[in-house]
N, C-alpha and C positions, 0 to 999 in steps of 0.2 A: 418266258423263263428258259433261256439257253444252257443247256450242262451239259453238251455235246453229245455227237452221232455216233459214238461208238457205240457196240453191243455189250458195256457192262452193266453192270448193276447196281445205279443210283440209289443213292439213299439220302434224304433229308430231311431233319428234323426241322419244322416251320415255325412250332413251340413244345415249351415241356420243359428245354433243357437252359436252366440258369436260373429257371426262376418258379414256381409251382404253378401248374395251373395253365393254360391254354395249350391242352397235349394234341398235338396232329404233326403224323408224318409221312414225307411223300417216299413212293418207290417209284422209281422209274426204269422200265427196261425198255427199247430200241424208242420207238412212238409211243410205248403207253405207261400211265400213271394209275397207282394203286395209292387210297389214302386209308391212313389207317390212326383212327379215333378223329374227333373234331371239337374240341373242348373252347371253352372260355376260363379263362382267369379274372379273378375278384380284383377290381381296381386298390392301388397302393393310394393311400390319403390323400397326397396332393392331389389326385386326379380328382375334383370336387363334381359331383353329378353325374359323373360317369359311374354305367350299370355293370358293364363288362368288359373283358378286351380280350381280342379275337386275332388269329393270326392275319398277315398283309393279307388283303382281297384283292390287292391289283395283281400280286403276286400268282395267284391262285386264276383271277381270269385270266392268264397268261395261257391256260393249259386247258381252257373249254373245249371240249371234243376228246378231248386225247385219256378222260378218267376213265378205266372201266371196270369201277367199284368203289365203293365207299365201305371200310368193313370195322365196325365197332367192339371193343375188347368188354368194355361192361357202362354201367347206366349213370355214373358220377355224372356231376355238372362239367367238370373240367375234363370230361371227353365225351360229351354229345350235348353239351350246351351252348354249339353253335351250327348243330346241324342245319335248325331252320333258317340259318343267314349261310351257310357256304352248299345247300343241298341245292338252291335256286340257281348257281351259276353252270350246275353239269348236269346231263340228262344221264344220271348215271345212277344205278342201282345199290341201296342202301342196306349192309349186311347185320345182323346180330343177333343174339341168345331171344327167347320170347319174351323174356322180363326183359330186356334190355331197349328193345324193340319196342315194347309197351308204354315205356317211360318214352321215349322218339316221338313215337303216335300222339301222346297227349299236349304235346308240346305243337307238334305242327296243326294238328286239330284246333291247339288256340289262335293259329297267328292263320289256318284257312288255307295250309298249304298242303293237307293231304292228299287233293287230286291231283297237288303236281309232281306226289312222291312214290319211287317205287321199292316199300319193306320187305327183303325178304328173309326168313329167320332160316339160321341151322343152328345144331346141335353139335355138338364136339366130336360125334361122330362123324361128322359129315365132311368132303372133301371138295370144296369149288374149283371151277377150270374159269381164269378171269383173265382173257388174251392169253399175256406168256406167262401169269403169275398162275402157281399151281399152289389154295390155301388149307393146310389144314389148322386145325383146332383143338388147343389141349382143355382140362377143364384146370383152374387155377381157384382157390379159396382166397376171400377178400372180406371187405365188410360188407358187402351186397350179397346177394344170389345171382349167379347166371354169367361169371364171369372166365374170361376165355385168354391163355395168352396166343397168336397167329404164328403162325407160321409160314413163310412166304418161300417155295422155291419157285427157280428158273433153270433155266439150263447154266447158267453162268454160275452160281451158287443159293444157299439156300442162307435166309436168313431169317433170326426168332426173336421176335418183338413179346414182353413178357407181359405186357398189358402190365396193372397193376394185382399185386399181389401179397399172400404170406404162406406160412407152411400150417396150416390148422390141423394136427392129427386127429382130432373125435370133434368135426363142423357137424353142426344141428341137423344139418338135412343129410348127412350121410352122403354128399358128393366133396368127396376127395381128392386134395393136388395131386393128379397123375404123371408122381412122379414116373412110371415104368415107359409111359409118355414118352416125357422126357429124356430118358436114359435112352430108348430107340431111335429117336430123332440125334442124340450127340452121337450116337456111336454109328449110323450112314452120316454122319458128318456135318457140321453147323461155319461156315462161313462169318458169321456177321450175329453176335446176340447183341440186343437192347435191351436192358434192364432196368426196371422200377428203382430208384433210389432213396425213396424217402426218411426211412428210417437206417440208412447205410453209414450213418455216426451213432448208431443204436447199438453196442452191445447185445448179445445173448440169442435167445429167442422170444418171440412173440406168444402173448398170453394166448390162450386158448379162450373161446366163448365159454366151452364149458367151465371151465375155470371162474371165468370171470363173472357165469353165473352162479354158482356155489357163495363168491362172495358179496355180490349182490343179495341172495338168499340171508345168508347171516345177519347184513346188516339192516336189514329189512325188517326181518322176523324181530331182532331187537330193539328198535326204534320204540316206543311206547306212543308215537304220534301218527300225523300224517307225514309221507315221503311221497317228493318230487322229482323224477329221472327226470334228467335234460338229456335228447342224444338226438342225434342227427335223423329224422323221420326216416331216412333210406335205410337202417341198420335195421331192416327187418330180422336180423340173427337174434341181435340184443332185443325188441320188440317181444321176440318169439322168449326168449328166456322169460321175462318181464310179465308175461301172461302167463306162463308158468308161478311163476312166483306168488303172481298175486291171485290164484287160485289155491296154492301151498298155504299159503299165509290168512287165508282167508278173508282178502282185502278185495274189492271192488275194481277195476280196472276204468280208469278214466283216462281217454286222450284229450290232450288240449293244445292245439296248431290243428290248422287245415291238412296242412300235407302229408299227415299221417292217414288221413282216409284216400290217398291219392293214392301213394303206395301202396297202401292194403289193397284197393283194388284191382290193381294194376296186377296185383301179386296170385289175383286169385287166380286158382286152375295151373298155373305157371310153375309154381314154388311149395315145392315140399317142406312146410314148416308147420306148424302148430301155433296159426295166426290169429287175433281174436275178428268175431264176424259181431254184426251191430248192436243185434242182441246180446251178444255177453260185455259191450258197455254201459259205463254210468257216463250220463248224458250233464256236460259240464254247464248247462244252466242249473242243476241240483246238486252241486256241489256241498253248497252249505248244508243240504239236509244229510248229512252222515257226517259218526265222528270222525275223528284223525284218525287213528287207527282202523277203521274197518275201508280207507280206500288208499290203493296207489295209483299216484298220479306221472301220466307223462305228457311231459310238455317238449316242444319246440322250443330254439332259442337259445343253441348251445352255444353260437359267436356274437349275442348280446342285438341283433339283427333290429332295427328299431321298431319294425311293427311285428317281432317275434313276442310270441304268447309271454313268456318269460320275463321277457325285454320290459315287456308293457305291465307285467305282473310287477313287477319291482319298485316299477315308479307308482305301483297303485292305481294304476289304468286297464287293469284287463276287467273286463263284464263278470265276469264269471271266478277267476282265478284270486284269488285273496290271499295274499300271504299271514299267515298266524303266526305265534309265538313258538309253539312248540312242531311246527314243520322244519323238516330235513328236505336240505334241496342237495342231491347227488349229482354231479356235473358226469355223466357217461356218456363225455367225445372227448377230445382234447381240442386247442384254441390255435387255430392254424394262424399259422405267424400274419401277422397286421395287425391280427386284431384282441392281442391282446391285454390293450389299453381299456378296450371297448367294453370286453368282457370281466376283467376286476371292478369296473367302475360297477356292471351289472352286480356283480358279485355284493359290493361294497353297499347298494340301493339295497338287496336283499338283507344284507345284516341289520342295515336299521332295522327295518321291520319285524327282526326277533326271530330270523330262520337261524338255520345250523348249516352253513354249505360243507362240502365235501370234493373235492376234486378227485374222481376214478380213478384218474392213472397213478396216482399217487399210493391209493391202497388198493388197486388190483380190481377196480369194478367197473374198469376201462381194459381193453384190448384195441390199439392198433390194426387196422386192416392192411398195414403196408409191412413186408420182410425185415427182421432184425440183422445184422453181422452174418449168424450161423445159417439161418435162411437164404440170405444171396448166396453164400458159399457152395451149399446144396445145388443151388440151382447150377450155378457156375459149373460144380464138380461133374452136373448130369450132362448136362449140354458140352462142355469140355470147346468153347468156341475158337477160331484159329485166333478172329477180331472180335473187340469189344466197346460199346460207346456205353456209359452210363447217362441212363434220360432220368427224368420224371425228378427232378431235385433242382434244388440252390447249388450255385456254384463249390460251396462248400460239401456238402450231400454228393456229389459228382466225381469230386477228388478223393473223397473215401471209399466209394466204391471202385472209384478205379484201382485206389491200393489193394483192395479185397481184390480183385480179377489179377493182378501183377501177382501176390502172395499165390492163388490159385494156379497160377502157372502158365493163362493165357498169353501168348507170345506179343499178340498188338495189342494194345492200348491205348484210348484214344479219347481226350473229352474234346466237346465238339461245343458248337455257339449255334442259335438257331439260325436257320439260310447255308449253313455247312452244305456242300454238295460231296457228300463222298463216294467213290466208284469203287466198286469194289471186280476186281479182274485180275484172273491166271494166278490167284492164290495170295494177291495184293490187295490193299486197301490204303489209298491216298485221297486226299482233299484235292479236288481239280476247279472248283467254281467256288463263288459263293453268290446269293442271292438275296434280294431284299428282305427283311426280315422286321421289321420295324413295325409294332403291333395298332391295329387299328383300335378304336373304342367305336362304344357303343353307346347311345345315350336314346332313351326309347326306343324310334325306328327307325334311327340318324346314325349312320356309320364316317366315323371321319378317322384320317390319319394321328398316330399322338403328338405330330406338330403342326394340326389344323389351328389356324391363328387364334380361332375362338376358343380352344382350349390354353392356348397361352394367354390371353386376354383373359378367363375366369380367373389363373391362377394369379395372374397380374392384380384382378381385383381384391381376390381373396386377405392378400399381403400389403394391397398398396390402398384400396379402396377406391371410390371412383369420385370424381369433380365431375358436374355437368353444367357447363357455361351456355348459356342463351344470350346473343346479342340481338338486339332490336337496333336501326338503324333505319334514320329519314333518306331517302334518294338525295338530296341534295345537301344535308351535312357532314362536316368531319365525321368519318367512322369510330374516333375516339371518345364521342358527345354522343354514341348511341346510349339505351338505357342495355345494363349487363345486368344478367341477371345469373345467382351460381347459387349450387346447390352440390352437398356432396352426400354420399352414400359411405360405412365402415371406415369413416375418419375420425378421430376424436379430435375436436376444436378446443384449444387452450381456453380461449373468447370465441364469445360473437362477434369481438372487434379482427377476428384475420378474414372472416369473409369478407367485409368491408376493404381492406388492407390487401387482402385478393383481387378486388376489383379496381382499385386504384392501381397495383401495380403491373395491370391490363393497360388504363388509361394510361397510362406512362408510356410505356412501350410502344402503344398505338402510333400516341403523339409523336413519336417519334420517327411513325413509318412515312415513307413517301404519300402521296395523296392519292396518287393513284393505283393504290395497294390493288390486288386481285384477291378473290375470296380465299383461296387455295390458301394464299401466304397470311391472310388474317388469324385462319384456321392454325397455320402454323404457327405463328406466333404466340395467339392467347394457350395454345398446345405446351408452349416453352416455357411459357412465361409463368403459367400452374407448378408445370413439372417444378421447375428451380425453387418455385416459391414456397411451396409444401413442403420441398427437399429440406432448405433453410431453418422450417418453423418445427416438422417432425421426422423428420428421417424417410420419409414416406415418397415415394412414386406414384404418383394416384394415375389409373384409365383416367384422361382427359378427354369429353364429348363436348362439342363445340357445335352451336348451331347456330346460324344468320340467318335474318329475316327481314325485310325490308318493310318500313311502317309508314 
């Protein structure tokens, strides 16, 4: 990864910015590389089997030796959900909050790599010296606990990466956007911010949790049945209300997904909240034994996830979880873009069954974890930056914050594509490189580039289905007198008479080849000779596998 020998101060974004989800980005000053977050993004539908995607990795071994830090802004998937795949290429030290760090731990613990890793946690008070990068740490309110946005000077300039955030004035645990933070740090001077975009086409401000418990509360307490919260297991805020509630209410608290006991763990000791501990649940094989009203239920399953508790509740498959007539299912996350096909079909399984859904955001019993309009402006107004890139958003989310930064009166402006090299030096900020940037996948514990052939070959079959041709042939007859033998996979057959009709218009063509054909070009032919033929009869392109055998 070349982005020249001068003494500026590199900055590139590797993912995050265009698209949601695989947040990691590099700093680079003279020799050394500072990375900051390491996320994975949720594959788009055509990518068929693919689990994640991860930014380039050849890009990244380009720079072994020369990291020295890895520094995590908070605990989401899409920025430390690919630590255990990019922490094995650097011998390099792994930074973040203790909840933050706890979620990291359990993750390398599963995959056997915590003797090759080195955690070490600070607190927002805290100030690292990491070569020439000097970092402190603000504390920022989010949908998690423990989150931080960086701050990175050098001698060349200082710049403020905002992690992910909102403005929460009364958060449950009583740690606070510091803003006075921030107002210190723009006023000695900010070269270079980076800002969360998510909700930067969002008017207004961001609900508050407390808010959003109040009306959770109401609708709660009215219900005359059983209710079911769906929300993302990490929202231990919303969690924390929710146990609240259903001690106010006199309802029973039940979890139902695994990863809600992951968090709560993870969370203890760590996290000032009012979380519930084993004993104050109802254990979801006894479900049935209470009525609807005396429990509340939270489940998993907010993006319709196919083996989410929910997911499985809908279609009548989960052990335990039973949908009735008179349950309330409360959807408390919102349906992050992909997938929300996925989730009204969920939805739509539930209403058979006689529930009542509810979507939060709609009536106020959902709060966003990311900044509205008036939120970015704040921050903007504190920090007062010379430059600015909008991250963390869709191209369209990027372009509106950047008009919020222009209205704000930031003088540079800048939206940027991932592999951007930008230098920032003597009070300038210009694009000088750009670098490979093209997202790898992930599919178990197989990384391949998104134009390894075998992923164009699934999506080939997905669309075209596949043909699998077996010739049999004697050593010394015509090749075109072997026995063929065809079989296809996600084709629909008009007849049984086109496989036949497939295979004579093999023999034809054969017959037609020279005698002393070579395997290679038989292979090619009976290849052609499908493709056109399928073309012909269905519109279709089928994967052609061709196999010889001599009998």
């Amino acid at each position: 990864m070349s982005t020249g020998t001068d003494n500026a101060l590199h900055v590139i974004p590797m993912g995050g910015v265009g698209k949601m989800g695989m947040n990691l980005t590099l700093l680079r000053y003279g020799d050394d590389y500072l990375i900051v977050d390491c996320g994975v993004q949720f594959p788009e539908e055509p990518l068929l089997g693919i689990d994640h995607m991860l930014v380039n990795m050849d890009a990244l071994r380009e720079i072994d030796g020369r990291v020295v830090g890895i520094v995590l802004t908070h605990g989401h998937e899409d920025h430390i959900g690919a630590v255990r795949w990019i922490t094995p290429l650097f011998d390099a030290p792994i930074y973040g909050t203790a909840f933050t760090l706890g979620l990291v731990e359990k993750r390398l613990t599963e995959m056997g790599l915590m003797d090759q890793c080195d955690l070490r946690v600070f607190t927002p008070d805290d100030t690292l010296n990491l070569g020439p990068f000097r970092i402190e740490f603000v504390r920022v309110t989010h949908s998690l606990p423990d989150c931080v946005s960086v701050i990175i000077h050098t001698d060349t300039g200082t710049v403020v990466h905002s992690g992910d955030f909102k403005i929460d004035e009364t958060p449950l645990d009583g740690q606070h956007f510091d803003k006075a933070a921030f107002d210190r740090i723009g006023t000695a001077g900010v070269d270079l911010l980076l800002s969360d975009s998510t909700n930067a086409m969002v008017p207004g401000q961001t609900l508050s949790e407390k808010t959003v418990a109040t009306n959770l509360t109401k609708t709660i307490s009215d219900w005359p049945g059983r209710v079911i919260v769906c929300l993302f297991a990490s929202n231990l805020y919303r969690m924390s209300s929710l146990y609240r509630i259903a001690k106010k209410t006199g309802r029973k608290l039940c979890l139902v997904g695994r990863s809600f006991s992951s968090y709560l763990e993870i969370s203890n000791g760590c996290v000032d909240l009012d979380l519930p501990r084993p004993g104050d649940l109802v254990d979801p094989a006894e479900l049935e034994s209470f009525a609807g009203r005396d429990v509340l239920i939270l489940s998993t399953g907010s993006q319709a996830e196919p083996f989410s508790a929910l997911a499985r509740a809908s279609r009548g498959k989960h052990r335990n979880l039973k949908i009735d007539d008179d349950d309330l299912v409360i959807f408390s996350s919102r349906k992050i873009p992909g997938n929300e096909r996925k989730v009204q079909e969920m939805v739509n399984n539930l209403d058979r069954l006689g529930a009542t859904c509810m979507e939060g955001h709609r009536s106020g019993m959902h709060a966003s974890g990311h900044a509205r309009q008036e939120e970015l402006k704040t921050l903007l107004k504190l920090v007062r930056p010379k430059h600015f890139i909008p991250i963390h958003g869709e191209y369209a989310f990027l372009k509106a914050h950047a008009a919020l930064a222009t209205a704000c009166g930031v003088p540079n402006v800048r939206i940027v594509e991932n592999g951007a090299v930008m230098s920032l030096a003597g009070g300038s900020m210009v694009q000088i490189a750009e670098v490979d940037a093209i997202p790898f996948m992930r599919e178990g514990n197989r990384l391949a580039l998104s134009q390894d052939p075998g992923i164009r070959e699934r999506r080939n079959m997905a669309c075209n289905g596949v043909v699998s041709v077996m010739l049999l042939s004697k050593k010394d007859s015509p090749i075109h007198r072997g026995i063929i033998r065809i079989s296809t996979a996600g084709l629909f057959l008009k007849s049984p008479s086109m496989l036949s009709d497939a295979e004579k218009a093999i023999r034809d063509e054969l017959e037609e080849s020279p005698a002393e054909i070579k395997n290679d070009k038989v292979k090619e032919v009976i290849q052609r000779t499908i493709r056109r033929y399928f073309k012909q009869q269905s519109g279709k392109r089928p994967l052609v596998l061709v196999t010889l055998e001599l009998i």
